[in-house]
N, C-alpha and C positions, 0 to 999 in steps of 0.2 A: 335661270330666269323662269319666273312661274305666271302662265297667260291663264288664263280663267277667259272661257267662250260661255256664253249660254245660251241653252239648246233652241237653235235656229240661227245661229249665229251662221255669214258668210265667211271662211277666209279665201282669200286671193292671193296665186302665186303670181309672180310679173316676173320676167327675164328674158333672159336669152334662150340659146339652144339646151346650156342646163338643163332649164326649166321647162320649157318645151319639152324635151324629151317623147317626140312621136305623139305628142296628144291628140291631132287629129285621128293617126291610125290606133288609140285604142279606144273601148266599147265605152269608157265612161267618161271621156277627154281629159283623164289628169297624166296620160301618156305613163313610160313606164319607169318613172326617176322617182327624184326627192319627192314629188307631189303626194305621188301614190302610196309612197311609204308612210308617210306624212301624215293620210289621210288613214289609214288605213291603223295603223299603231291608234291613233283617238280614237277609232271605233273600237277597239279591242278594251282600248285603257278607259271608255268612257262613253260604254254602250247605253247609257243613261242621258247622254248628252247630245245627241245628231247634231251633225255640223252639216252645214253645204259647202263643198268645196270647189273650188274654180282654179283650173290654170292657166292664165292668159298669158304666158310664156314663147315667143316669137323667134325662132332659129334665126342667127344672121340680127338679129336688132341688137345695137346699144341701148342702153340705158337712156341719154338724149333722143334716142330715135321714137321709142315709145312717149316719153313724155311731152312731148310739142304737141302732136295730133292730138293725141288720144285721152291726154289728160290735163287738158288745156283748163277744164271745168272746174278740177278737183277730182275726178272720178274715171274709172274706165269706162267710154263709152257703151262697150258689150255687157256691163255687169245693167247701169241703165235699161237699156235696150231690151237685155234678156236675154241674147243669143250666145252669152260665151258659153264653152263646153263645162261641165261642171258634174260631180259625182254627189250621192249623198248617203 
């Protein structure tokens, strides 16, 4: 699969404890899983490109659990908002 971002582009990670992975406790809140790899690999692969990255990944939540509240709109309220944890 070939994703083409351009530079300023958000991605959003959404899940569970996965995806979570400690986000709170690390410095940049992509925690210390797939996010940060994730994130981390594009910067190397495509230091011409800066992305923003966000992981709004929730220990303990299903998939239904997040989408009732949170994304009722279309949208993660935190991305909206402004508040979710995010690296760049």
């Amino acid at each position: 699969m070939t994703i083409t971002l351009r530079p300023g582009s958000t991605v959003m990670f959404a899940g569970d404890s996965i995806t979570d992975c400690q986000r709170l406790a690390s410095e940049d809140g992509l925690g210390f899983g797939y996010p940060l790899r994730d994130a981390g690999e594009w910067g190397l692969r495509h230091p011409d490109r800066p992305v923003n990255w966000l992981n709004t990944g929730i220990a303990g939540q299903k998939v239904m659990d997040r989408a009732k509240p949170r994304w009722a709109g279309g949208r993660d309220d935190r991305v909206q908002s402004g508040d979710a944890h995010g690296g760049g």
